[in-house]
ROSE-4610 file (N, C-alpha, C; in Angstrom, 1 decimal, always signed):
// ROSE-4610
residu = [X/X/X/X/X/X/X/X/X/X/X/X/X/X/X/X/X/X/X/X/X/X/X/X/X/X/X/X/X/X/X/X/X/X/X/X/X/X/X/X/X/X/X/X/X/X/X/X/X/X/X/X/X/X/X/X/X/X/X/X/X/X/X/X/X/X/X/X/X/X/X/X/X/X/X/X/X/X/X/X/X/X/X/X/X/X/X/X/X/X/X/X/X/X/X/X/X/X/X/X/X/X/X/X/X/X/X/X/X/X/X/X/X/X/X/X/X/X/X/X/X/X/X/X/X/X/X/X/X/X/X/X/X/X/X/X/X/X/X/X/X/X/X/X/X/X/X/X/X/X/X/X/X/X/X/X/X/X/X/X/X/X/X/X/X/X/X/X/X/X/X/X/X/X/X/X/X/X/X/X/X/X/X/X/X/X/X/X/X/X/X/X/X/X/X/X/X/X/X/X/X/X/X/X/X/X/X/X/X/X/X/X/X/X/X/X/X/X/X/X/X/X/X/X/X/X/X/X/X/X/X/X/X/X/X/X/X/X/X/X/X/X/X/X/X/X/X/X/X/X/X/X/X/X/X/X/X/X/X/X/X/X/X/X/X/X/X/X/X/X/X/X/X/X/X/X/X/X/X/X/X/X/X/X/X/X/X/X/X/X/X/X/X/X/X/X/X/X/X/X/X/X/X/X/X/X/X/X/X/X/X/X/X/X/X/X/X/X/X/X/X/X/X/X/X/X/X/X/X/X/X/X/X/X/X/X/X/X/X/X/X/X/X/X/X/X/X/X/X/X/X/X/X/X/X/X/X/X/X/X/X/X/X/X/X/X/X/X/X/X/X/X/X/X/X/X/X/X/X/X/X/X/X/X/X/X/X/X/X/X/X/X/X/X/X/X/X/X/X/X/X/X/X/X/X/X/X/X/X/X/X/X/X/X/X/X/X/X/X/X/X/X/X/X/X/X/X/X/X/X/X/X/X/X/X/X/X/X/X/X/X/X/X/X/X/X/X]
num = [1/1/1/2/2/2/3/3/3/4/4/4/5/5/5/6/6/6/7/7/7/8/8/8/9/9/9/10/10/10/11/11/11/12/12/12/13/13/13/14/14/14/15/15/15/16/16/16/17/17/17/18/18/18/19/19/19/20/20/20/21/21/21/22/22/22/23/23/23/24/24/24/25/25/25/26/26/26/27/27/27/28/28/28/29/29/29/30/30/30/31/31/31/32/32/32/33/33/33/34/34/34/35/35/35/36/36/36/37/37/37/38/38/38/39/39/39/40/40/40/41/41/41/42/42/42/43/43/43/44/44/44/45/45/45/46/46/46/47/47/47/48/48/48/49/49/49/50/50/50/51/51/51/52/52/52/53/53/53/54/54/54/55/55/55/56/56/56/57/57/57/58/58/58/59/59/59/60/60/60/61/61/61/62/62/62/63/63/63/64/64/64/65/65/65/66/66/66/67/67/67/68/68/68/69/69/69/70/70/70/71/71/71/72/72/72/73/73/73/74/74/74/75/75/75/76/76/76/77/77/77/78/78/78/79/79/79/80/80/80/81/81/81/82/82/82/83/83/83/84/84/84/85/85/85/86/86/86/87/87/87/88/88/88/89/89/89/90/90/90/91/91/91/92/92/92/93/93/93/94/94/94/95/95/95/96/96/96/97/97/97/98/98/98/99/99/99/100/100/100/101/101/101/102/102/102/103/103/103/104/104/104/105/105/105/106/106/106/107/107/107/108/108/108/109/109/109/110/110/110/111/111/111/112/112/112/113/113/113/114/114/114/115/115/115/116/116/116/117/117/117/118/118/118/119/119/119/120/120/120/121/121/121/122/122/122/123/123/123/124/124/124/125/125/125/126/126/126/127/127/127/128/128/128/129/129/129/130/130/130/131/131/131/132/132/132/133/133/133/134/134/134/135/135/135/136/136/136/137/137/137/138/138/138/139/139/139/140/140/140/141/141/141/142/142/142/143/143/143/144/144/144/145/145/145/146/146/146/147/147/147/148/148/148/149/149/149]
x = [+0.8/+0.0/+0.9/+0.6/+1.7/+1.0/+2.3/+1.8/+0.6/+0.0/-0.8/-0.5/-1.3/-1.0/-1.5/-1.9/-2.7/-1.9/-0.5/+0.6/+0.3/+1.3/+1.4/+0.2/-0.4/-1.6/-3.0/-3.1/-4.2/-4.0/-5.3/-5.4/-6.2/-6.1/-6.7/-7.2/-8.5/-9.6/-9.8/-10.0/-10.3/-10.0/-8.5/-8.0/-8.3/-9.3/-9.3/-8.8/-8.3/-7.1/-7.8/-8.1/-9.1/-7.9/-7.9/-7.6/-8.2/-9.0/-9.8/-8.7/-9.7/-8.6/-9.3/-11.0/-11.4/-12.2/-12.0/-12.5/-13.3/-14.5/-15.5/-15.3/-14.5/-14.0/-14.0/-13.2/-12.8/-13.8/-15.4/-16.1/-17.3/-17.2/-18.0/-19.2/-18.8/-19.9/-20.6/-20.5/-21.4/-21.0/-19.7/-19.5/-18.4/-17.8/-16.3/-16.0/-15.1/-14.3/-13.4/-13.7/-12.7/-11.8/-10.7/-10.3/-9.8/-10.5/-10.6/-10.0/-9.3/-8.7/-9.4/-10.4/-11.2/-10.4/-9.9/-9.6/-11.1/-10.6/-11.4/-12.0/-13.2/-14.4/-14.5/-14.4/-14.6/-16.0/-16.2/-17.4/-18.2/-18.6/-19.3/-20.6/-21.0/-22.2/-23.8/-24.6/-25.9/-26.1/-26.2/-26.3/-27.1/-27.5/-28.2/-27.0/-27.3/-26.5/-27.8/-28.4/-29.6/-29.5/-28.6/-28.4/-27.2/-27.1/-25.8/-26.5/-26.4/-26.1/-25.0/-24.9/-23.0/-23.3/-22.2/-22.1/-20.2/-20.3/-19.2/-19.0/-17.1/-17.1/-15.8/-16.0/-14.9/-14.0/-13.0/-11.1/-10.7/-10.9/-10.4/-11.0/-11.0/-11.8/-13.3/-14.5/-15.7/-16.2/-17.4/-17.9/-19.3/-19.9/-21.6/-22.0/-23.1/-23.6/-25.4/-26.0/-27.1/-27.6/-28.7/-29.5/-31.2/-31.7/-33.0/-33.5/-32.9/-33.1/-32.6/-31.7/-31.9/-30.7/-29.7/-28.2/-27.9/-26.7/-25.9/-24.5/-23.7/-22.4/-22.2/-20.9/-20.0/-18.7/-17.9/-16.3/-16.1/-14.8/-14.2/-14.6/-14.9/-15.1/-16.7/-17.4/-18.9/-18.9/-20.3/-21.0/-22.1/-22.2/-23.4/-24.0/-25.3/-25.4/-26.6/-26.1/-26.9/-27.9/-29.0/-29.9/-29.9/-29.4/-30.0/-31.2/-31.0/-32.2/-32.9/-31.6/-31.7/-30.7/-31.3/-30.3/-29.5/-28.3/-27.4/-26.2/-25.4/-24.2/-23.3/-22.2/-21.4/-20.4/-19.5/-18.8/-17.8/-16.5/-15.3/-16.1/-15.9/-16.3/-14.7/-14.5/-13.0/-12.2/-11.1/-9.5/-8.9/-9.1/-7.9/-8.5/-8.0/-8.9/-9.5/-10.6/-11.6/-10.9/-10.4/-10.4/-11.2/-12.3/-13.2/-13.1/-13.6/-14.0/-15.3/-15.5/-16.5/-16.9/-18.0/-18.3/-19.8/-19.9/-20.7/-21.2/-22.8/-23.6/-24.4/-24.5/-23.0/-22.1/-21.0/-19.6/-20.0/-18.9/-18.7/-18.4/-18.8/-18.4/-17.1/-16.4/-14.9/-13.9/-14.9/-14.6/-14.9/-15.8/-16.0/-14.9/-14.4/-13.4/-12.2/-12.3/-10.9/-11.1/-12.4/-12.1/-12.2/-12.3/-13.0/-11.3/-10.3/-9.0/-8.2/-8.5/-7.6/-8.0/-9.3/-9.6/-8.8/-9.3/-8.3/-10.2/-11.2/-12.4/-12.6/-13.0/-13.2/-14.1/-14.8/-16.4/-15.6/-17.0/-18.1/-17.4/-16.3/-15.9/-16.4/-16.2/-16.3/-17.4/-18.3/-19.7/-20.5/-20.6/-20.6/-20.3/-19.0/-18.1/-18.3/-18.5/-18.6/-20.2/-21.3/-22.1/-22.4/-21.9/-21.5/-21.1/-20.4/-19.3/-20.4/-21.0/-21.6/-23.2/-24.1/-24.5/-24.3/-23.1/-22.8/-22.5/-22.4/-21.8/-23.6/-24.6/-25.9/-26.2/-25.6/-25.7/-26.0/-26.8/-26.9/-26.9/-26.4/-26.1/-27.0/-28.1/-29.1/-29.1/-27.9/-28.1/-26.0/-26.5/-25.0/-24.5/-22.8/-22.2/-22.9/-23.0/-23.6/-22.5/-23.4/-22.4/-22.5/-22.1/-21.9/-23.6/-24.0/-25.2/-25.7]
y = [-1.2/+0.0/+1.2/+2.2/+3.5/+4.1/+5.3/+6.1/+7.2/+7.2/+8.3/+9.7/+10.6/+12.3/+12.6/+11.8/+11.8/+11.4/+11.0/+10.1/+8.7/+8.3/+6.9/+5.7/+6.5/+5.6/+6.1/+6.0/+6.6/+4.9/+4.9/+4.0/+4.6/+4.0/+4.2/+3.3/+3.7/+2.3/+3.3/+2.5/+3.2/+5.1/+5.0/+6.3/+7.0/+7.3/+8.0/+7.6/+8.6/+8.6/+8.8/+8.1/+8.2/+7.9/+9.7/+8.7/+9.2/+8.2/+8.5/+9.6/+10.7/+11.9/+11.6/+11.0/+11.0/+9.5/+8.8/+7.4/+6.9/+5.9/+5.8/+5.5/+4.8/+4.5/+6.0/+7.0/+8.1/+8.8/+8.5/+9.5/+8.7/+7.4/+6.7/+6.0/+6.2/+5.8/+6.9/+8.2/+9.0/+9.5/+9.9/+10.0/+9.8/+9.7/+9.7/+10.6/+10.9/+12.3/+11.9/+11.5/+11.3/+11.7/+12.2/+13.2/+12.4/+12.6/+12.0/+13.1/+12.4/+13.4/+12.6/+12.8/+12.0/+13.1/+12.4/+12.5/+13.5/+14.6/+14.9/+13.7/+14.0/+13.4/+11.7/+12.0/+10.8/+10.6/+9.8/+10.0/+8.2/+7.9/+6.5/+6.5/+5.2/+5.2/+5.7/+6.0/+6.6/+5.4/+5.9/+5.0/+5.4/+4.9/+5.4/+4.6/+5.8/+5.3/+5.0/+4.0/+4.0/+4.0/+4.3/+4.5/+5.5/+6.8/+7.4/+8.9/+9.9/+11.2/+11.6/+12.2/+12.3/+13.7/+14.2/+16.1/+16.0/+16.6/+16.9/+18.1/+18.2/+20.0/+20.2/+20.8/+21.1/+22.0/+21.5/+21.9/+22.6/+21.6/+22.1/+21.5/+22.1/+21.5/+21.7/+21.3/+21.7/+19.9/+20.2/+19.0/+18.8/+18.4/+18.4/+17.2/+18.0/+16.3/+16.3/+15.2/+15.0/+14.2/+14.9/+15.0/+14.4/+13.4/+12.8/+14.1/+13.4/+14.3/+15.3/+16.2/+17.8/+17.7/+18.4/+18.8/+20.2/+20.1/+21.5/+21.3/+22.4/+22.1/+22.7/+22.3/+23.1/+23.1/+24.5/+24.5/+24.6/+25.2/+25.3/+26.0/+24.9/+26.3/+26.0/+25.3/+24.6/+23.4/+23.6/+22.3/+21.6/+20.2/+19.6/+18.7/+18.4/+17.8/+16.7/+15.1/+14.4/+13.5/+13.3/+12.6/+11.7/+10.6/+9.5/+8.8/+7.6/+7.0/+7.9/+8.5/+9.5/+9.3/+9.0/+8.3/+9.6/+9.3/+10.5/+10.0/+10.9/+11.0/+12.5/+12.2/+13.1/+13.0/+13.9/+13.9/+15.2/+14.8/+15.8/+16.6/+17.7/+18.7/+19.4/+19.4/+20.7/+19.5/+20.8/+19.8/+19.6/+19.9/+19.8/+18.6/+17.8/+16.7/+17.8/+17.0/+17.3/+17.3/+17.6/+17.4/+18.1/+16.6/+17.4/+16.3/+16.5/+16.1/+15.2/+13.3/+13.0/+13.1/+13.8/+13.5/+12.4/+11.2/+10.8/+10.4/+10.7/+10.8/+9.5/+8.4/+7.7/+7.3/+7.3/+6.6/+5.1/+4.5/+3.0/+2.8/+3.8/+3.7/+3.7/+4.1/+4.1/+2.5/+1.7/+0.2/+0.1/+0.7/+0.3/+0.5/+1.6/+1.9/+1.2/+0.5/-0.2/-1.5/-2.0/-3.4/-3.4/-2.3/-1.9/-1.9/-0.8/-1.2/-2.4/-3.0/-4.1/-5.3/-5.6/-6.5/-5.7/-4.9/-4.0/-4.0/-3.9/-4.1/-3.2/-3.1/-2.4/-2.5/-1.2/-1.0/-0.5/-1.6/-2.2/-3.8/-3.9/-5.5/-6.3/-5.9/-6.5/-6.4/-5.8/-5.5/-6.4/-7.7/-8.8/-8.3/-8.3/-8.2/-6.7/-5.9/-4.7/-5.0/-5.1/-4.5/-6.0/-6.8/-7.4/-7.1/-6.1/-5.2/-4.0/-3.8/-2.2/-2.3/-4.2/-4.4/-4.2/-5.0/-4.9/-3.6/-2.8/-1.0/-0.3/-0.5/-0.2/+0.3/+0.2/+0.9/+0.0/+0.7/-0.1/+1.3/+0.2/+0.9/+1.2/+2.2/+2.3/+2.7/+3.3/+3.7/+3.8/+4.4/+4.5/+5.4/+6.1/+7.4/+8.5/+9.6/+10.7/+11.0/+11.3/+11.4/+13.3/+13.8/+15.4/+15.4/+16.9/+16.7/+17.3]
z = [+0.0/+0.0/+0.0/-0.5/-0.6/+0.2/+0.7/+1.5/+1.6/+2.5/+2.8/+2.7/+2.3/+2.2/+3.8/+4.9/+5.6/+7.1/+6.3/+7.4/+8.0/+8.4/+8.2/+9.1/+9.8/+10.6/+9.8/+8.7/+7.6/+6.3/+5.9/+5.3/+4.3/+3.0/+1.5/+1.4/+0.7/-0.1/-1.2/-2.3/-3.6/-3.5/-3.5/-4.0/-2.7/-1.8/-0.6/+0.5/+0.9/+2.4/+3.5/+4.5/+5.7/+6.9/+7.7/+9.0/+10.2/+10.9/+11.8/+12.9/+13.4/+14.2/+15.4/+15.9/+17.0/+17.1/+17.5/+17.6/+18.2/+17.9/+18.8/+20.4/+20.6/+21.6/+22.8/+21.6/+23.3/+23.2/+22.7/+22.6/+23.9/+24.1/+24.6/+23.8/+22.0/+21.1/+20.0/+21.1/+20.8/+19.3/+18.9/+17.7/+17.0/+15.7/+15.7/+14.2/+14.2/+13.0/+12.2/+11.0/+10.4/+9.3/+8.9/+8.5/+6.7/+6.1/+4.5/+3.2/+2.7/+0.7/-0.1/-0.8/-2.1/-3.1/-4.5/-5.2/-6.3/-6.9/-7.9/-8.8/-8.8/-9.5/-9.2/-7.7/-7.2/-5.9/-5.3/-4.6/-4.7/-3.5/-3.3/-4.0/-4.2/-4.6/-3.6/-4.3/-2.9/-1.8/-0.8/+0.0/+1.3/+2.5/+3.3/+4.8/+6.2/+6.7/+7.7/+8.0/+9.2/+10.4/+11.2/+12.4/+12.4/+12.0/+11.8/+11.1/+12.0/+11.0/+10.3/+9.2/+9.1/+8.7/+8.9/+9.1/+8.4/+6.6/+6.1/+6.6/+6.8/+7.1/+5.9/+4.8/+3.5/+3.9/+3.9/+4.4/+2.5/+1.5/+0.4/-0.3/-2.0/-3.0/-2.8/-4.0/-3.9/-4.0/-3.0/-3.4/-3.7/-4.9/-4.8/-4.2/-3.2/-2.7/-3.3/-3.1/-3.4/-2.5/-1.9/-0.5/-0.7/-1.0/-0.8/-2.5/-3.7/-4.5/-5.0/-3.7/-3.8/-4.4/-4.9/-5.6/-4.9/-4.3/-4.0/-3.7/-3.9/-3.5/-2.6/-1.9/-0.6/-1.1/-0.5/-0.6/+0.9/+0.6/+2.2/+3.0/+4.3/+5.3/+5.3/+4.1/+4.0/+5.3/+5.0/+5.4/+4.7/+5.2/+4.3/+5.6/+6.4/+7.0/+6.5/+6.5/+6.6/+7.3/+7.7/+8.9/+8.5/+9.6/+9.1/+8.5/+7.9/+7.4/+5.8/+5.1/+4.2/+3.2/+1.8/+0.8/+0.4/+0.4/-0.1/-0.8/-1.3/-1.8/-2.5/-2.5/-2.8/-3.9/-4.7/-5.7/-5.5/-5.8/-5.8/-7.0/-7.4/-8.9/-8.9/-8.4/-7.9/-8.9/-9.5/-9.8/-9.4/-7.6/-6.6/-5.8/-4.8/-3.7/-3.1/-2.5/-1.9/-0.1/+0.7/+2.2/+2.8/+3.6/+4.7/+5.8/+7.2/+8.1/+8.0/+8.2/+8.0/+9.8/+10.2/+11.8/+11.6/+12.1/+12.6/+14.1/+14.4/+15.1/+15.0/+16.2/+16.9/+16.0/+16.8/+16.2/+16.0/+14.8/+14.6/+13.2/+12.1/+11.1/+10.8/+11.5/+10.9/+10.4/+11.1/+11.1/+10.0/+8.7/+7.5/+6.7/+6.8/+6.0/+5.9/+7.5/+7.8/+7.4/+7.3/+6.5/+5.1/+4.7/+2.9/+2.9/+3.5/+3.1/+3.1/+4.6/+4.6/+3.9/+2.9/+2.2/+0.5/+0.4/-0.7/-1.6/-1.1/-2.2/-3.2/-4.4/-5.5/-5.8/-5.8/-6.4/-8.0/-9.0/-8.3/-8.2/-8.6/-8.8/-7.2/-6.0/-5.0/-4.4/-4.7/-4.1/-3.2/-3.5/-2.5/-1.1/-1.1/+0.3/+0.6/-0.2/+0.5/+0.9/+0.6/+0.9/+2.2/+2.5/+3.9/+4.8/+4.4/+5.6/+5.9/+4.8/+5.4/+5.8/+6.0/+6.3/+7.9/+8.2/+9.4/+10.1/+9.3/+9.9/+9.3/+9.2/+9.6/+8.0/+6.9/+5.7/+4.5/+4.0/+2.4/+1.2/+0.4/-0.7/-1.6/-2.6/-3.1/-4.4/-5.0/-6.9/-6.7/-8.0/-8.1/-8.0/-8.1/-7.9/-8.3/-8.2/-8.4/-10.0/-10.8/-12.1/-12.5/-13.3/-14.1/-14.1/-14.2/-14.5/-16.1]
């Protein structure tokens, strides 16, 4: 695996650099923060988190998200907040990465990312095992990336 922009206790799954900065553990559950670089014109497929609000805070780069339908973007210094039980997704637009803060409301997700890396899975080649993993972390996956409009 090569190095992280993110230093060396940061892990990559498909091109993004995640390294958890507050962990569920020292929060007592309640939430955890994790500090992510997505690559321009990159972004997960829609998906819903059902037990999890997640609240983006944009460091650099622009990103559009799409919110139960709606389209808008944020740059730096933005926010995007999503409620659980609410299908969403997001996309770098910027030519620079995207770095923001993901905070979720409770913590536990960060474990997804860690086994999305240490299995090495590829959307969509692995989807199977991903959407096993993110069974177990409260999420399912519902359309596909958010594309140009």
């Amino acid at each position: 695996m090569s190095q992280s922009v993110l230093g060396p206790d940061a892990l990559i799954w498909n091109e993004v650099h995640y390294r958890t900065i507050l962990e569920t553990a020292q929060t007592g559950g309640t939430m955890s923060v994790t500090d992510s670089v997505s690559p321009p014109r990159s972004g997960p497929p829609r998906h819903i988190h059902h037990d999890a609000d997640e609240t983006f805070v944009i460091l650099t780069g622009d990103c559009e998200f799409w919110v139960d339908g709606e389209r808008f973007t944020r740059g730096p210094g933005e926010t995007a907040f999503v409620p659980r039980g609410i299908e969403h997704t997001f996309r770098v637009v910027s030519d620079i990465p995207s770095r923001h803060l993901v905070i979720m409301t409770p913590g536990g997700f960060e474990g997804f990312f860690a086994e999305m890396a240490d299995q090495n899975c590829r959307i969509p080649e692995d989807m199977p095992a991903i959407e096993k993993s993110a069974k177990r972390h409260h999420l399912t996956f519902t359309g596909p990336p958010l594309e140009d409009a």
